[in-house]
N, C-alpha and C positions, 0 to 999 in steps of 0.2 A: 504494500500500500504506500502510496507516494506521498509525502509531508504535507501539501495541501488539501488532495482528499480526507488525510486524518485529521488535518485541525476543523476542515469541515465537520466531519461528524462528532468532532468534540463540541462544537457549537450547537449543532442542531440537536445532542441531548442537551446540553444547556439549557437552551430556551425549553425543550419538553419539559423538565425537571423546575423549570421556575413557576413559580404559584404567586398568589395574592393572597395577604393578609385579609377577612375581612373585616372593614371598618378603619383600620388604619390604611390598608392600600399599600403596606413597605412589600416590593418583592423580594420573595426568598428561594432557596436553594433546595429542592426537598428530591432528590433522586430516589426515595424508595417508592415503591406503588405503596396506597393506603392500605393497600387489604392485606400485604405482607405485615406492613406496620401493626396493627390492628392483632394478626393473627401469632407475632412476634410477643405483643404486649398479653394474649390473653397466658398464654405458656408461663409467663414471666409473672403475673398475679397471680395465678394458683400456687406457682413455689413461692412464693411471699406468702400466701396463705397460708401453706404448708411449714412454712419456717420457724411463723410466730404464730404464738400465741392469739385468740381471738378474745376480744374484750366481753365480759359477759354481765357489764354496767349496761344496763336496758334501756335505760332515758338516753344516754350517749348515745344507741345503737338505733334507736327510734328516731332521733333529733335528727341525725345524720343523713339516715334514708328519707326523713320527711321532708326534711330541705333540697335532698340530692334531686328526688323525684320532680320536685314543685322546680327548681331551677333546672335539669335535664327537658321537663317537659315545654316549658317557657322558651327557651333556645330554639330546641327544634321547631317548635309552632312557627316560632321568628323567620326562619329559614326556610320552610314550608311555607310561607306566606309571599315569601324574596324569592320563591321559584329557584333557592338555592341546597335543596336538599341534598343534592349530593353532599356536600361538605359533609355531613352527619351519617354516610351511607355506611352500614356495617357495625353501628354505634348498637353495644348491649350494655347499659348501663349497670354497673353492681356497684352497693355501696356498703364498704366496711369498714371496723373502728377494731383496731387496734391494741391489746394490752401493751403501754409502756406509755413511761412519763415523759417523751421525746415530746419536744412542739413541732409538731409537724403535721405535712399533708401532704397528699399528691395526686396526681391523675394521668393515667397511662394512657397512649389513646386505644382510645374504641370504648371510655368512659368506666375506666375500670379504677375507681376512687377508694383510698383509703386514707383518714385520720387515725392520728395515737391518740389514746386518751391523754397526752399532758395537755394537748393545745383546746382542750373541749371546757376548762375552765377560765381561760381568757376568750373564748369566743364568747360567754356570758349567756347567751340566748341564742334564740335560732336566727337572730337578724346577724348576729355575729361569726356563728355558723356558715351564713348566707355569703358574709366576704370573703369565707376563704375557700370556699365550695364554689364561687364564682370565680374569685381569680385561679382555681387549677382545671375548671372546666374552660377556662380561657385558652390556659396552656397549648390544652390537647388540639381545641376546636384549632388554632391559629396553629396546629402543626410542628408546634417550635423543638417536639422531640426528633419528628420526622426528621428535622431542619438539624439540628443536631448532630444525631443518628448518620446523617449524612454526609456531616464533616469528619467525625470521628472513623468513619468506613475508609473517605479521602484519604486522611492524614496518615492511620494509624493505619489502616489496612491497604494499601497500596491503591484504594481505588476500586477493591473487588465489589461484586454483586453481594447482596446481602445473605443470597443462597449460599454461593459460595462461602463467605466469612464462616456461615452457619456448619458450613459441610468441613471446614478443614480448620478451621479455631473455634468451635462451637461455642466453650467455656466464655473466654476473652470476647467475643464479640456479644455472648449474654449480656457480660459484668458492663461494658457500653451501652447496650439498651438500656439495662437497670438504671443508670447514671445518668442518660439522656433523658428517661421518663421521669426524673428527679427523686429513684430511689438510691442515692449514689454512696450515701452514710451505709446500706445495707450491705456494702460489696466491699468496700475497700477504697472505693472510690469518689471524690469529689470533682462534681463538675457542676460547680452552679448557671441558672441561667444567667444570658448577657442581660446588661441593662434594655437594651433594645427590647427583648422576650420580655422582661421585667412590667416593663413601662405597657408593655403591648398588652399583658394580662392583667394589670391595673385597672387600664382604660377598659377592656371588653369583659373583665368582672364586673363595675360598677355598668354597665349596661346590661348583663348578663341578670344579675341580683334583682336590678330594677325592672327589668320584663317581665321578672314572678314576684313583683308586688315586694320585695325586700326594700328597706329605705337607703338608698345607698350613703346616705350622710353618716350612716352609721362606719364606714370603712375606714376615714382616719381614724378614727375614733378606737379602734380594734388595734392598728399599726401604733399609737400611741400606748395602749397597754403592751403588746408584745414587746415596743421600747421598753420599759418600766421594768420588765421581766431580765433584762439585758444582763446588767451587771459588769462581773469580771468576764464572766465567759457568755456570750450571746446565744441563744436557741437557737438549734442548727434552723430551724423555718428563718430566722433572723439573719441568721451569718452567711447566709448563703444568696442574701436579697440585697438589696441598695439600701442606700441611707433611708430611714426613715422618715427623717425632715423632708427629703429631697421626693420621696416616693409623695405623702399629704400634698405637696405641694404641687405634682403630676397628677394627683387625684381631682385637687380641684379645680386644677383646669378643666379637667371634664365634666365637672360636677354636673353643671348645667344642662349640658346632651342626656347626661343621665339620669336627669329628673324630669327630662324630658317624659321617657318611656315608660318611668315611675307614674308621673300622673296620667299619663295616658293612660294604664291598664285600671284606673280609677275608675 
């Protein structure tokens, strides 16, 4: 193959491989197909499942699902409505809580959620609940693992297909998903999101929350306790995200869009 035809077809997966944000509109890099992604993450939440412990505090385990379902369902209406359902295609929502005092959350895509129990007494109530259930159904919806997932294949894996990775470093290209999907504390591995993904799931939680009727003013407000909790050492949900000041102050820039969609479901 002659140097020109191949930077060709490096281009033309390029552009294949580029997607849109939606809502913010930033193009991204996401080379894997969704339904690999999807079918990657559901293998990868059962052995999480299997790993740890399951919380068997009920009201935590109730809160969770009852918020996960009311803002899962809220999204997709959204996108069903925007003749954009694809985004959401292959989406089986499961929602579980965790025994351990970690502050944390997460969400794999194809909506596969989990909180620990440390972070379910600073979320306070279900409105609280609501912002961080919103900003990790952010995550997935905006693809930022995919986006990830697909740097980390680049970098660290020569470039291979995700099959292949799977077929000949099975282990190593797991402990990358796990880390991309932001369970990276569980592996050995940290790899927090960029501020870009940060800021991206800020913005489309506080819209997210507010489509299912959650008041999104409640969201600094949340970011301000988890401050509070900081100390010497910050909760890995903490230490792993942007400045807090800096985040509230990205939040209310959007406030307004976002209460937009708040009193609209009034």
């Amino acid at each position: 193959m002659n140097k020109l035809k191949y930077i060709n077809l490096i281009l033309i997966f390029f552009l294949i491989a580029c997607g849109t944000v939606p809502f913010s509109g930033r193009k991204q890099f996401t080379a894997i197909p969704s339904a690999q992604m999807v079918s990657l993450a559901e293998d990868n939440y059962a052995q999480v499942l299997r790993d740890n412990e399951l919380s068997d505090n009920q009201e935590y385990k109730d809160q969770v699902r009852r918020v996960g379902e009311r803002i899962s369902s809220a999204v997709e209406e959204y996108f069903r409505d925007q003749g954009r359902q694809q985004i959401l295609k292959n989406y089986k929502w499961e929602f579980h809580v965790l025994k351990s005092d970690e502050m944390n959350a997460w969400c794999m895509p194809g909506g596969k959620i989990a909180f620990y129990e440390g972070i379910m007494p600073v979320c306070q109530d279900d409105n609280g609940v609501a912002v961080v259930m919103a900003h990790e159904i952010a995550h997935a919806v905006a693809r930022h693992g995919n986006e990830r997932m697909s740097q980390q294949l680049a970098v660290q894996m020569g470039g291979m297909l995700l099959s292949e990775a799977l077929e000949e470093k099975e282990e190593r290209t797991r402990q990358l998903a796990m880390a991309a999907f932001g369970v990276g504390s569980q592996v050995g591995i940290l790899l927090p999101y960029s501020r870009t993904h940060e800021s991206e799931a800020d913005e489309l939680g506080l819209y997210f929350m507010a489509m299912a009727q959650y008041d999104p003013r409640g969201a600094p407000e949340f970011w301000k306790r988890m401050q509070a909790k900081g100390g010497a050492r910050p909760p890995e949900f903490l230490s792993t995200h942007p400045n807090p000041e800096s985040r509230i102050k990205n939040m209310e820039e959007h406030m307004q869009e976002a209460l937009k969609y708040y009193e609209e479901g009034k």
